[in-house]
C-alpha positions in Angstrom: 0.0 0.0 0.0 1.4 3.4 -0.8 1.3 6.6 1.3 -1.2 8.5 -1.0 -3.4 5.1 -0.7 -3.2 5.2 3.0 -3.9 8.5 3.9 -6.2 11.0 2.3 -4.5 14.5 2.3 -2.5 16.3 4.3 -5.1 16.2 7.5 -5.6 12.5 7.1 -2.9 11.2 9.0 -2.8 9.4 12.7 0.7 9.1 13.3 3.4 10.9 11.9 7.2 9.6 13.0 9.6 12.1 12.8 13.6 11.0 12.7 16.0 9.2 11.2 15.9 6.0 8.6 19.1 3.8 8.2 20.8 1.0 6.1 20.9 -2.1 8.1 23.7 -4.6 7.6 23.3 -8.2 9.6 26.8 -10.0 10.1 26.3 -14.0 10.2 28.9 -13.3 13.3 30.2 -11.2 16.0 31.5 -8.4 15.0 35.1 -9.1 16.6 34.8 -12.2 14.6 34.2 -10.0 11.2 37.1 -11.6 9.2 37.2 -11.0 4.9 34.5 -12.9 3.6 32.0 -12.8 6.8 28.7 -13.3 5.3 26.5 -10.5 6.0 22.3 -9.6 4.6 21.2 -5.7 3.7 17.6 -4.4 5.2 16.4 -1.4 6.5 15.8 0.6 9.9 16.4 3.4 11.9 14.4 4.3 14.9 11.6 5.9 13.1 11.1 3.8 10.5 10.9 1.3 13.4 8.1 3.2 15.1 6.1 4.0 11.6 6.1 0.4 11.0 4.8 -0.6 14.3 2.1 2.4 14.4 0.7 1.3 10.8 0.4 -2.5 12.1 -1.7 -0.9 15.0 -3.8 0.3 12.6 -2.9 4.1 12.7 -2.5 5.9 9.4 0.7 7.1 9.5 3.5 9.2 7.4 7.4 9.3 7.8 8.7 12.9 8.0 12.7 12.6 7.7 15.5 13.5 5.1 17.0 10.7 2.9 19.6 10.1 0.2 20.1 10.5 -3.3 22.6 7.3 -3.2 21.4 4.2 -4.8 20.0 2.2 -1.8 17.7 5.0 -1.4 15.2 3.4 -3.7 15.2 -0.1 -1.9 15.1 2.2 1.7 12.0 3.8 0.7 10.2 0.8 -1.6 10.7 -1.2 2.2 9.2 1.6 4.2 6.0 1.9 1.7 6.1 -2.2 1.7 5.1 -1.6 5.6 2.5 0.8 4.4 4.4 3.7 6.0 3.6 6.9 3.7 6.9 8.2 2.3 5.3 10.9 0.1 6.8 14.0 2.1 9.9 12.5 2.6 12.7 15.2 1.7 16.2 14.1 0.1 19.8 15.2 0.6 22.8 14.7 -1.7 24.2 12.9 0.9 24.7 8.9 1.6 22.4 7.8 4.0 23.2 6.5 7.4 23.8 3.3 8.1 25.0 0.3 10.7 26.6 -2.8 11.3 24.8 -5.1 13.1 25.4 -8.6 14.8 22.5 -10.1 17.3 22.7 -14.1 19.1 19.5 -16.1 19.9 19.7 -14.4 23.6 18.5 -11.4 21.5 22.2 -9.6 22.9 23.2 -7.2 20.1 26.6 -5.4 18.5 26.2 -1.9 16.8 28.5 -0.2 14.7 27.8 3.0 13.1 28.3 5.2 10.4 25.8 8.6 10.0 28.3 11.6 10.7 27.6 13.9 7.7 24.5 11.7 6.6 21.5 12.8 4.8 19.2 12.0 7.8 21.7 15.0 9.7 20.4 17.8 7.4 17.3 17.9 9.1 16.3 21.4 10.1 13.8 23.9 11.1 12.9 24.5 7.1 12.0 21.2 6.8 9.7 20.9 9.9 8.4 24.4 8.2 7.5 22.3 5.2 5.4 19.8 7.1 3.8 22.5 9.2 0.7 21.9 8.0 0.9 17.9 8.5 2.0 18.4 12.3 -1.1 20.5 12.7 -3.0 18.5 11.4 -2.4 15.1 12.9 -3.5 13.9 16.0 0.3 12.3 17.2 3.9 13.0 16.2 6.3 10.0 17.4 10.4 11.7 18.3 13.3 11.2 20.0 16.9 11.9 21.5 18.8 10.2 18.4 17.1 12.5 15.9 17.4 15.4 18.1 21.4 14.1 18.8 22.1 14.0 14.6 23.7 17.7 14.8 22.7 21.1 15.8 20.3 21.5 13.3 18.1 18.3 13.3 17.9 19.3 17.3 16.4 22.3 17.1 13.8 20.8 13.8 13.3 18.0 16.7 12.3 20.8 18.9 9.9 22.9 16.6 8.0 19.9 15.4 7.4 19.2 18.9 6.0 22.3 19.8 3.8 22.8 16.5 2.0 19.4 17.5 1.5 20.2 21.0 0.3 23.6 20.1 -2.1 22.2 18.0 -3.3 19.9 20.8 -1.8 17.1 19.1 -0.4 14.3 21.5 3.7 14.2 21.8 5.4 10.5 21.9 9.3 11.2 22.9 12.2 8.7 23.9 15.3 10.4 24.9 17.2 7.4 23.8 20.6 8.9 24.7 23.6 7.5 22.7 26.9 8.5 23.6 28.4 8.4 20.5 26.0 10.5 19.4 25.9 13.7 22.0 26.7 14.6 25.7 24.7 14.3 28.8 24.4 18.2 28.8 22.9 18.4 25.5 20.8 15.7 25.8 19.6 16.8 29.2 18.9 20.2 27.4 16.5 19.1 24.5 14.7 16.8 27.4 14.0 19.8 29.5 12.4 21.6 27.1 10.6 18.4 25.3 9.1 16.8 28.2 6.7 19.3 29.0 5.2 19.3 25.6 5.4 15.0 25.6 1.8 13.2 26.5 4.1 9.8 26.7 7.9 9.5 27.6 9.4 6.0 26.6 12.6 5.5 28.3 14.9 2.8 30.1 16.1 2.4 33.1 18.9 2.3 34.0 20.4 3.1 30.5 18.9 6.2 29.8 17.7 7.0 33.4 21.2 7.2 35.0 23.0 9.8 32.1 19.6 11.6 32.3 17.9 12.0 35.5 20.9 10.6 37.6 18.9 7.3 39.1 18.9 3.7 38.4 15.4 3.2 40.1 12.7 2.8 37.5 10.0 4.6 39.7 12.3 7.6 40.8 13.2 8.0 37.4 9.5 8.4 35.9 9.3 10.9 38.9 12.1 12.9 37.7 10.5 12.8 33.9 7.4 14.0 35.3 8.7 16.3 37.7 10.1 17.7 34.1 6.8 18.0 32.7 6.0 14.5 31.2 2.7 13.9 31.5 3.0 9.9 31.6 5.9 8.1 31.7 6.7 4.3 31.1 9.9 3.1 31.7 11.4 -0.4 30.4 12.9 -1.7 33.8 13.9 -5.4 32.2 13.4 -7.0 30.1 10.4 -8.7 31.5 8.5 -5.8 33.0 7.9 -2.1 32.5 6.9 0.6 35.2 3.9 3.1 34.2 3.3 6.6 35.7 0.8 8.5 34.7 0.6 10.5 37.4 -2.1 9.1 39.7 -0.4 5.7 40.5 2.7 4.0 39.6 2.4 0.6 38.6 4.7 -2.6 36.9 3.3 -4.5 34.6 4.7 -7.8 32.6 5.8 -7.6 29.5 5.2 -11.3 27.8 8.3 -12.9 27.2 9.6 -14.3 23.9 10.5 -18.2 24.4 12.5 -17.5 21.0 14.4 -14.3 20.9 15.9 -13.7 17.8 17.1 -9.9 18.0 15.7 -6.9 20.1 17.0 -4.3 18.0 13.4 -2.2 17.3 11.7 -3.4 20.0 11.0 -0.2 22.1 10.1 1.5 19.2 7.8 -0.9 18.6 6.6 -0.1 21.7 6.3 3.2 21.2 4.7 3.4 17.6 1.9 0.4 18.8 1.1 2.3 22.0 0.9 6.1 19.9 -1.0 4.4 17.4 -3.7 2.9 20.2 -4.3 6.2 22.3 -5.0 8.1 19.4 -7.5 5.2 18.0 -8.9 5.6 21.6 -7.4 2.9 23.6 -7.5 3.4 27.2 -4.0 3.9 28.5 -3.3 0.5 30.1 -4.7 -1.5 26.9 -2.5 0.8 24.7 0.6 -0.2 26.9 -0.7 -3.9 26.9 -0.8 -3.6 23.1 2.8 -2.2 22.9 4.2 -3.8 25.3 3.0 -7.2 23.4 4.0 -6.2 20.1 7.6 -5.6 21.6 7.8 -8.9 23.0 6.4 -10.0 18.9 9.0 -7.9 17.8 12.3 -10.0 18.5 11.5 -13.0 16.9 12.5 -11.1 13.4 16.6 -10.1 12.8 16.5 -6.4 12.6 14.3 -3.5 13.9 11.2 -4.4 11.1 12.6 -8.0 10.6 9.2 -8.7 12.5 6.5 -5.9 12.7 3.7 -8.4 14.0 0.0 -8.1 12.7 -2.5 -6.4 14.9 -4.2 -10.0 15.8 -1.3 -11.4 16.9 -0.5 -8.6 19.2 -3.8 -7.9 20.4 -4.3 -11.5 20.9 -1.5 -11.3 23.2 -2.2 -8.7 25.1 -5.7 -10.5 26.2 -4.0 -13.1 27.3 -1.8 -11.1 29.8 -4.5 -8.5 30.4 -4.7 -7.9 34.3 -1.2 -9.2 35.0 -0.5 -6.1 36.7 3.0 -7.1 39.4 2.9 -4.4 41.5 0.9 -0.8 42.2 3.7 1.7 44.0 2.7 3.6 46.7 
């Protein structure tokens, strides 16, 4: 299904996933182990193509509003992201390569990254281009970001920035992972663009302790969605294992299960899926807790594939599920 199939005008859309798009290279080995011949397989990801994917298998309409290459993989990038019925139409492109990374992930689902995007097309993103979709951010009732897009260079930080504030000035809902990399950018900046995100930001994904220690200086899941919302998030979930996930939406904390994979193939993707299955259910009108059941179902889904849409799993399967864990809360915080 293409994006002008999938959407009808510029007000039609559910989701929009704003960020970065990458080549995706899978080594049959680890990545110590690389040696001249190593097989290796070509796809395609990047956190929010990730996120889009996951958002349209929800059943959101949803577009992708990030810069790509003129290089030759370009085509195959952007046939794979309509493939997953994604909406590429107002895509922008940039004379540069795109971005990509080597990737090697085990059956434990544990993963190596290495990665190449300094100077790539998906950096040029800036205020002007945000401009250009100013009228699809108004428009739509969600806009999925996050910390690596806003960490690409100075001027894809402050786009990050002015998209979020169009959509929550237009009453639109914010989705927002810091996802701080540091190869990418410091604590300082990072702390800086989460400042001023998270009060505009209806959900903050994060983890704990990754994120949580370089950001709000905690390894305690619950403190840590206290220090998000004591920055103006107005719900928080926070991936505390990989078998459970703590919710605040300010009016209880609680842990609830994620359901676990008895075949992990590779997480990479997973908490984007998260995050593009539980945009895509609030704004369909899920309750809260079912649109967290949802995502946090569809995660789990998620790493049986090898890559971050290796495995974007069908609506059925992950509401399906979801009902079977529905209830499982572990634990309500006082």
């Amino acid at each position: 299904m293409t994006g002008t199939d999938h959407a009808a005008g510029p007000h039609g859309y559910d989701v929009l996933v704003l960020g970065e798009v990458l080549v995706e290279i899978h080594a049959e080995t680890g990545l110590r182990d690389a040696a001249d011949g190593t097989p290796a397989r070509v796809s395609y990801s990047g956190d929010a193509l990730n996120a889009a994917a996951a958002a349209v298998a929800a059943g959101a309409r949803t577009a992708l509003l990030a810069v790509v290459g003129e290089d030759e993989l370009s085509v195959p990038l952007l046939a794979r992201a309509a493939e997953l019925g994604v909406d590429v139409s107002h895509v922008r492109r940039s004379p540069r390569a795109n971005g990509a990374y080597l990737l090697c992930a085990d059956t434990e689902g544990d993963r190596e990254f290495v990665y190449w995007r300094t100077g790539s097309a998906g950096s040029t993103l800036s205020v002007e281009h945000v401009e250009s979709w100013r009228e699809l951010l108004t428009g739509s009732k969600a806009l999925i970001t996050s910390g690596i897009a806003g960490a690409l260079s100075a001027s894809s930080r402050e786009a990050v920035l002015l998209a979020a504030q169009i959509v929550h000035g237009a009453g639109g809902h914010l989705s927002y992972d810091p996802n701080f990399r540091s190869r990418l950018t410091s604590r300082e900046d990072a702390r800086t663009l989460l400042a001023r995100i998270a009060p505009l930001t209806g959900l903050l994904k994060t983890s704990c302790p990754a994120d949580a220690l370089a950001l709000v200086d905690t390894g305690d899941p619950a403190e840590a969605a206290a220090r998000y919302r004591a920055l103006g998030a107005r719900t928080v979930a926070v991936t505390a294992a990989a078998d459970r996930l703590l919710l605040d939406d300010g009016t209880e904390a609680a842990y609830f299960p994620v359901p676990l994979n008895p075949d992990p193939v590779d997480a990479t993707g997973a908490g984007d899926c998260f995050t593009g299955t539980t945009t895509a259910r609030l704004v369909l009108g899920d309750r809260l807790r079912d649109a967290v059941a949802h995502g946090t179902a569809a995660a789990s889904l998620s790493v049986s594939g090898r890559g971050g849409t290796g495995h974007v799993p069908a609506f059925t399967e992950t509401a399906a599920l979801a009902a079977a864990h529905r209830g499982h809360t572990l634990r309500t915080l006082g």
